[in-house]
C-alpha angles and dihedrals in degrees: 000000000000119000121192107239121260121249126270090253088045082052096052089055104039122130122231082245090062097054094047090046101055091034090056096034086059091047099047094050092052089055091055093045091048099043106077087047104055085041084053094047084046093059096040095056104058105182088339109096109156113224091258111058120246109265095261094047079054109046082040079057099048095041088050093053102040086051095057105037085052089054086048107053089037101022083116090076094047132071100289098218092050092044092054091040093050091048100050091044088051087047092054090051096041099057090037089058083047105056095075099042088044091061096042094051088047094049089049085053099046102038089051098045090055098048084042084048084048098036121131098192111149087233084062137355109215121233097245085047094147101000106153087218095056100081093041089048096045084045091051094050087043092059104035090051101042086049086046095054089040081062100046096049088057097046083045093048099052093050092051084066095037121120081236097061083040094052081046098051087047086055090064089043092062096032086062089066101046134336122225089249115174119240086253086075090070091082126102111285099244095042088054113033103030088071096051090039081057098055088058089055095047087046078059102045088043085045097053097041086061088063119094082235093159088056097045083056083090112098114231087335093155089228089145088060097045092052089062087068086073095066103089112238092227084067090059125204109322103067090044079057080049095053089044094052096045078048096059100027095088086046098053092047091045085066084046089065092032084063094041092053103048087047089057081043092059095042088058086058116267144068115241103210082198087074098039087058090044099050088048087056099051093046084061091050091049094041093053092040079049095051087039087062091046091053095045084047086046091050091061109058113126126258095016119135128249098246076061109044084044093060090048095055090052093047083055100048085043093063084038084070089045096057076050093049082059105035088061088050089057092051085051096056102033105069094054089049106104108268130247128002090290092054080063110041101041085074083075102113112209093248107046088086102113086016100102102215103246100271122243120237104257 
């Protein structure tokens, strides 16, 4: 659904409501537009999901989270009830899209870095070249993970034809025609929004400066691996899986605002490339934390050998670094980023209100 912009002098006089409405009612009618098709795609790939998702899966993807990240920055100034309701709903939708993909990606990650790790190429020799455990243990990833995303496409499948996809899709039907906006949306667009848009910046800015930013400025300084000394052996595994996950908790919510914030960007009229690059950043790290767990689970299947279960140790330890590897990224970016929610927001020009900032492409 495309709008022409409104005029500098409509801008100027536009209520909060205004913004959110057009902003939703484009969004919504992405996600109908977008809908059959990802449910077709869907139909069409049994078992076969490529690592990028088709184009409706995708512009169902973007419309969801942009949905739901605009309810929960300004879900003060709707109907409290329907905003839960819808987010929860969106949520529902977005991590059940993911989970093929996700798979597949992951697949695609682990399955390269082991025949990298295993590679005899005369420009390199990897470190497992020749190893007896590296084809068992590529065979074993290969199974578990296809059998994972088999399970997933049918899980996936049956939801896309569920009562509960089809009460969704008639909420953003209805939400194209009007929104259940509060009386507080009829101020003027700035006075209202800027605030809200602020405290997702601040969410950001509280959220970074709970990173050991200072210590991922180390490049590929392994510091992921060394902090798993500190697990005593006697506690086994699974506290050495506890302390990982602490580890990249803060991280992974870190993305969460990244993407809250870009989305209330995008609602005060413009795009900020500095958080696309950021949130892309932050996808590789948690892709990487994400394959790391698969490779320690995979480790631990009864009955493998120990040629097996050591390569893939080393093909864990391999995606640890590069978490690392991201995580540095992110404390090299971070510092020259504008500080604070102001910094952000005072890159608002007057007359963007109206202009929808030209959307990234997650």
């Amino acid at each position: 659904m495309t709008e022409a912009p409104m005029t500098a002098q409509a801008a100027s006089t536009a209520t909060a409501g205004d913004i959110l409405s057009r902003h939703l009612t484009a969004q919504a009618g992405a996600f109908l537009r977008a809908l059959p098709l990802a449910v077709g795609e869907v139909g069409a790939r049994p078992g076969a999901a490529s690592i990028v998702p088709s184009a409706g899966t995708s512009d169902l993807l973007r419309a969801v989270r942009r949905v739901g990240g605009l309810l929960h920055t300004f879900g003060s100034l709707f109907e409290q009830t329907w905003a839960q309701e819808s987010r929860t709903e969106l949520r529902w939708l977005l991590n059940l899209l993911a989970l093929e993909p996700g798979y597949v990606r992951r697949s695609a990650r682990l399955l390269g870095a082991l025949d990298s790790l295993s590679a005899t190429d005369p420009g390199g020799t990897g470190m497992l070249a020749g190893h007896a455990g590296a084809p068992k243990a590529r065979a074993l990833l290969d199974r578990q993970l296809t059998l994972a995303r088999t399970r997933a496409h049918s899980t996936v499948l049956q939801e896309l034809r569920s009562a509960r996809l089809h009460a969704l899709a008639d909420r953003m039907t209805l939400l194209v025609g009007e929104a259940p906006l509060l009386e507080s949306a009829g101020g003027r667009a700035p006075a209202v929004l800027l605030p809200q848009a602020a405290a997702a910046f601040a969410a950001l800015s509280a959220g970074a400066q709970q990173l050991p930013l200072q210590r991922a400025a180390t490049p590929y300084g392994g510091d992921g691996l060394r902090r798993l000394g500190t697990v005593p052996a006697s506690r086994g595994a699974t506290d050495a899986d506890t302390a990982l996950a602490a580890d990249d908790a803060p991280w992974s919510r870190l993305r969460i605002l990244v993407k809250r914030a870009r989305y209330a960007l995008e609602v005060c009229g413009r795009s900020s490339s500095e958080l696309d690059e950021l949130d892309l950043v932050l996808a590789r790290q948690q892709e990487a934390a994400d394959a790391a767990v698969t490779a320690a689970t995979a480790a631990r299947t009864p009955r493998i050998t120990p040629a097996t279960a050591y390569v893939l140790g080393v093909v864990h330890a391999d995606q640890r670094l590069e978490v690392e590897s991201a995580r540095y990224a992110v404390g090299r970016r971070w510092p020259d980023l504008p500080p604070g929610p102001d910094g952000w927001l005072e890159l608002v020009p007057a007359d963007a209100w109206g202009h929808p900032g030209v959307p990234g492409t997650v």
